[in-house]
C-alpha positions as CSV (number, residue, x, y, z in Angstrom):
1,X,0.0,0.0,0.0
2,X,0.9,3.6,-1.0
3,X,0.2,6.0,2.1
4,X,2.7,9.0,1.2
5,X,1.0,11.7,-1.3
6,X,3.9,13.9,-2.1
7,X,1.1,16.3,-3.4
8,X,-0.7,16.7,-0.2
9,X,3.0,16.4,2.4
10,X,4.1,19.5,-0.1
11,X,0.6,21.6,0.0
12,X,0.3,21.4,4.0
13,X,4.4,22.0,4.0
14,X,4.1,24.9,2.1
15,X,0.6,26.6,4.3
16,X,2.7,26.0,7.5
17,X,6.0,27.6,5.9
18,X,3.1,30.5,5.0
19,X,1.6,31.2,8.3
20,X,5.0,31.4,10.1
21,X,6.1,33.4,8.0
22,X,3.3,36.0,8.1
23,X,3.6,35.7,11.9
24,X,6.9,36.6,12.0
25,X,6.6,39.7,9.3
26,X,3.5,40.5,11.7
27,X,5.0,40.1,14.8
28,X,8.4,42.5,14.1
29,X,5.5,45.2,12.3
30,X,4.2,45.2,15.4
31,X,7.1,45.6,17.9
32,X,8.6,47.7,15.6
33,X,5.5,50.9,15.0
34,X,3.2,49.7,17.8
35,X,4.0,50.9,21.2
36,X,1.1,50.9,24.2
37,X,0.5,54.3,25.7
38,X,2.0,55.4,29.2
39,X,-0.3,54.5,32.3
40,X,-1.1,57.8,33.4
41,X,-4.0,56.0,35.8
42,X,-4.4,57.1,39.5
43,X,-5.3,59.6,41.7
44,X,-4.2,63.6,41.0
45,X,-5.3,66.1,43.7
46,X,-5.4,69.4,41.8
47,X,-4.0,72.2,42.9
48,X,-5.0,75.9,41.6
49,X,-5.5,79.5,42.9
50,X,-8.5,80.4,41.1
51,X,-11.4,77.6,42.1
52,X,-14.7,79.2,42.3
53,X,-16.2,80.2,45.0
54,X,-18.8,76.9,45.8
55,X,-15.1,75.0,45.9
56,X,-12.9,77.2,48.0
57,X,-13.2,75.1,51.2
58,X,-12.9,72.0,49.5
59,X,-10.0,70.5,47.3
60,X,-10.5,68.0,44.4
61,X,-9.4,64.8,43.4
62,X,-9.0,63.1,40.0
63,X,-9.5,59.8,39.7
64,X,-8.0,58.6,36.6
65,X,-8.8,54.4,35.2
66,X,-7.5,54.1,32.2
67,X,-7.4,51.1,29.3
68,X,-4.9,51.8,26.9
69,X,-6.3,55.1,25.1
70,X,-9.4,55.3,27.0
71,X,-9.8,56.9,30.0
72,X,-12.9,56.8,32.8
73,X,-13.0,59.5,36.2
74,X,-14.4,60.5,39.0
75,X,-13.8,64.2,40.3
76,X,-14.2,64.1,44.0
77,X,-14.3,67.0,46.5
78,X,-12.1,66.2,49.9
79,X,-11.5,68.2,52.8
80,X,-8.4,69.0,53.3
81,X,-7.9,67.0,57.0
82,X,-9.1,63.7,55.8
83,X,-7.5,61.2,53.8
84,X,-9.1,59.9,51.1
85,X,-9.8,56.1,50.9
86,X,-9.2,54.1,48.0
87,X,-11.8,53.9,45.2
88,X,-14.0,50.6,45.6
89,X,-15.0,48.5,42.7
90,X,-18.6,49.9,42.6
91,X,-17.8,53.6,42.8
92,X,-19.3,54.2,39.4
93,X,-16.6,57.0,37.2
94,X,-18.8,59.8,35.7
95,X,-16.2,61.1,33.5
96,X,-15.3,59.4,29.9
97,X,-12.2,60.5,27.7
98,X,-9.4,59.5,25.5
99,X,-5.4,59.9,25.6
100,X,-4.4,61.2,22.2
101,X,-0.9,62.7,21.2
102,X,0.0,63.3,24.8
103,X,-3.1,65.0,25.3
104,X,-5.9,64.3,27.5
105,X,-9.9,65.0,27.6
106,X,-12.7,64.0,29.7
107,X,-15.8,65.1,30.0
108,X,-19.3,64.1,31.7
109,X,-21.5,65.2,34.7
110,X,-20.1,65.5,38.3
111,X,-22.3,64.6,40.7
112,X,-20.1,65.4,43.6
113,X,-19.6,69.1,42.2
114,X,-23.5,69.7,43.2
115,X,-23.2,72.6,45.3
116,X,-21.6,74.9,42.0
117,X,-25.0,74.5,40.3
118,X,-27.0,77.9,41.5
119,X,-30.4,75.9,40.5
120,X,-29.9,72.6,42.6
121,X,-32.0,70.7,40.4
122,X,-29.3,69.8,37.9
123,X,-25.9,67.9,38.6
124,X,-23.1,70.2,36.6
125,X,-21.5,68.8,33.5
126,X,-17.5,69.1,33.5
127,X,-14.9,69.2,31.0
128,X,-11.2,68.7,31.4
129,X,-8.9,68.7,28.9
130,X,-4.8,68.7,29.3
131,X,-1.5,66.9,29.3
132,X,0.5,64.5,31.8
133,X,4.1,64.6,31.9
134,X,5.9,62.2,34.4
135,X,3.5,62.3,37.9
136,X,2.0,66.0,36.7
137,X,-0.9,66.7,35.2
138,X,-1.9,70.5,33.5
139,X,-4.8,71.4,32.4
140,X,-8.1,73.2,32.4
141,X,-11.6,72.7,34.1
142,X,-14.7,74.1,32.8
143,X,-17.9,73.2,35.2
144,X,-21.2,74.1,33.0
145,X,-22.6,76.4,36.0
146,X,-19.4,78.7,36.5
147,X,-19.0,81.1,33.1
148,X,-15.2,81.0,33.2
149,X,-13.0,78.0,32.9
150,X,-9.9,77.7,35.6
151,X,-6.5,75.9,35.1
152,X,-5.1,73.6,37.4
153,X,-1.7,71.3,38.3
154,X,-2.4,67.8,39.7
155,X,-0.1,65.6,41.5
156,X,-0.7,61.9,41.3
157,X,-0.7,60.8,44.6
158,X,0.9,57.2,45.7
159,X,-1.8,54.3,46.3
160,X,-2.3,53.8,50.3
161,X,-0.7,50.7,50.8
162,X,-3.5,48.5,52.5
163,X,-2.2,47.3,56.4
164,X,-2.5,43.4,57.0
165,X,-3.0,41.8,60.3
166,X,0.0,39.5,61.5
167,X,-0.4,36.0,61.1
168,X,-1.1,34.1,64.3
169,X,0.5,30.8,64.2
């Protein structure tokens, strides 16, 4: 009996030879052009001299997720003596944005920012658009209920590291 079809042993040779060599022409494309964007993720307390009035007392946090270009946030108001805890899994971000050309912009309603809308019936809508370099982030705030947009500096702050009980033996 004749089991070897020199036909077929070339035809599958050949499709394997193929698809290694795509992967490989692939592969170096892609470690060549394709480079993942900086995690600019974390918390930035922003720092300005102009905040208006309804934010004086208060000073804000940025809370930053990101996945690869896109970016989610929260903007939360803290008081200055208090530390702030870390985000938990259902704190729901309000803000949506993208991470383009070293430039950042997010924008959506901030319920926490309440008390800067005069009418109380309506939670303000925010924009923020800027750039991180290294652990700084520049930028501008406008909140839709204050006429005049403020700049700001944010520094990201470093995680709280969470404490763990010692092990009884």
């Amino acid at each position: 009996m004749h089991h070897f079809n020199w036909k077929s042993l070339s035809f599958y040779g050949g499709a394997i030879g193929a698809v290694l060599i795509l992967f490989n022409v692939v592969s170096a494309y892609g470690e060549a052009k394709i480079k993942a964007p900086p995690a600019i993720g974390g918390r930035y307390r922003i720092q300005t001299e102009n905040l208006p009035s309804c934010l004086q007392s208060q000073a804000l946090l940025l809370n930053i997720q990101q996945s690869g270009i896109y970016l989610h946030g929260s903007l939360l108001k803290v008081s200055e003596s208090s530390q702030v805890e870390e985000t938990t899994a259902e704190e729901k971000p309000y803000l949506a944005g993208l991470w383009q050309q070293q430039q950042i912009t997010l924008s959506g309603l901030a319920p926490n920012l309440a008390s800067c809308d005069l009418s109380a019936a309506n939670i303000p809508a925010v924009k923020i658009q800027g750039q991180v370099e290294e652990k700084s982030f520049t930028g501008k705030m406008s909140v839709s209920s204050i006429p005049q947009e403020f700049e700001f500096t944010a520094q990201l702050e470093t995680p709280l590291k969470p404490t763990t009980a010692p092990h009884k033996p």
